[in-house]
N, C-alpha and C positions, 0 to 999 in steps of 0.2 A: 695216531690220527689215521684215518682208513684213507686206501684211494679213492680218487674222484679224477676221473680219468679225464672230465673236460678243463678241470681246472690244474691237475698234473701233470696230465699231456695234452694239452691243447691242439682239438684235432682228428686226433687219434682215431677216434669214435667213430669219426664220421668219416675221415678218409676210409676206414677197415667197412663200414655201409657202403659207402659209395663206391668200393671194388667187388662185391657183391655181383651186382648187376652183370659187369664186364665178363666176367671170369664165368657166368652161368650162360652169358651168350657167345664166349669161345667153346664154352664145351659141347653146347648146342651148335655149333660152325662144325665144330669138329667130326661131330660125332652124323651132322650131315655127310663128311666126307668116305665116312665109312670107318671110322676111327675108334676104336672102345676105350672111353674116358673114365676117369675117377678125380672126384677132388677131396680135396683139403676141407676140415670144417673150417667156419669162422668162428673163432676164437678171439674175445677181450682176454688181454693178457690184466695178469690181477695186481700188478705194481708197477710203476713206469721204470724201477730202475732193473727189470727183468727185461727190456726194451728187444735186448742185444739175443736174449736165452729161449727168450718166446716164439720166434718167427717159428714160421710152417715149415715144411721142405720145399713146397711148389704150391702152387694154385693149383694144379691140375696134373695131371699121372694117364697118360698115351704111350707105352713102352716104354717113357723117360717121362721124365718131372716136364711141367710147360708151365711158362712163368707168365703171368696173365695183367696187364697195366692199359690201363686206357684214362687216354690224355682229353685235359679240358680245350681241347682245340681240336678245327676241322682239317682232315688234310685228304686227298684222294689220290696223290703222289710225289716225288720229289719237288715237281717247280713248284709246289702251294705249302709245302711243309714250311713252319715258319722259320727256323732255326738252321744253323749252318752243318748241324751234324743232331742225332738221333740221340735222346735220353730214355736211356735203356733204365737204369734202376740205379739207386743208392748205392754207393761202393758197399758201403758194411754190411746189405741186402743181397749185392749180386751173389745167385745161385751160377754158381759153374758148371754143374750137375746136369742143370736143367740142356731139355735138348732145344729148346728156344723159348726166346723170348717173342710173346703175342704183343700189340701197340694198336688197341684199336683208337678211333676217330670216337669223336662225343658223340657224334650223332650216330655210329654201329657201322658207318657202311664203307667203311676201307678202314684197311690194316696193314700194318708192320711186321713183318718175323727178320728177327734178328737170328741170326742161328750162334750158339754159342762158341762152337767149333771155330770161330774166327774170332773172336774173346782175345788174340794176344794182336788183333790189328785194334782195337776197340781203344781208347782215351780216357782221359776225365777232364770234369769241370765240375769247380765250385761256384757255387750260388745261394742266395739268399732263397728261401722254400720255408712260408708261414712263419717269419719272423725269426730261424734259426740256417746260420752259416753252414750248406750241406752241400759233402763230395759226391757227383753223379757218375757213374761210368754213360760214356757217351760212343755211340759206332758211325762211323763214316758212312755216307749214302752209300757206298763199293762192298759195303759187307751188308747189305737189309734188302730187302723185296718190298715193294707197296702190291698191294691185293685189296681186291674188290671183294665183297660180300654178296652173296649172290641174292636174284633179287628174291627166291621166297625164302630168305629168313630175315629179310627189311621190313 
């Protein structure tokens, strides 16, 4: 039986489209700052039980790998962020490598860096994510920046 990644991994697909976006307007953030970026292709991995073997190295390559996530919610700093602490990435995902992690807003216009170098103040939390029981690494407001987007790349 071939894969069928909507009905194999449920998701999948569309999560890996809808990071797309994100990941091509930090490297455009970036690369306004004077930065010379490189990314990752996107890649459908070709079986779901290669889930673990498939990932990339980084979203994005700036002297160091940069890990690129942007959340279905609006935040433009700590008092509005909705949660009590910062969901950085999937335990089984977190790149340690990486020299941060990017967290943009759904609407592009504030951001999160996480920087990884403080990874051993960092936690986790389990939750429910699409119907499957998943361990998050999570950072303390004391280890992330919120940042604004400047307004000509709004």
């Amino acid at each position: 039986m071939s894969y069928q990644p909507e009905k194999d991994d449920p998701g999948f697909v569309e999560d890996l489209k809808k990071s797309e976006t994100p990941v091509l307007f930090a490297a455009q953030l970036l690369r306004h700052k004077g930065v010379e970026v490189s990314l990752s292709p996107f890649e459908v991995r070709p079986d779901v039980d290669e889930r673990y073997e498939y990932q990339d190295e980084a979203d994005l390559f700036a002297r160091r790998p940069i890990e690129v996530k942007k959340r279905d919610l609006d935040f433009s700093c700590e008092d509005d962020y909705p949660y009590p602490s910062i969901y950085i990435d999937e335990k089984y995902k977190l790149n340690e490598e990486a020299w941060f992690y990017m967290i943009l807003n759904e609407s592009l216009t504030h951001f999160i860096l996480a920087e990884t170098r403080l990874s051993k103040r960092w936690g986790e939390s389990t939750k429910r994510h699409k119907g499957t029981e998943r361990t998050f690494v999570t950072a303390p407001y004391s280890c992330v920046s919120f940042h604004t987007v400047p307004d000509d790349l709004r």
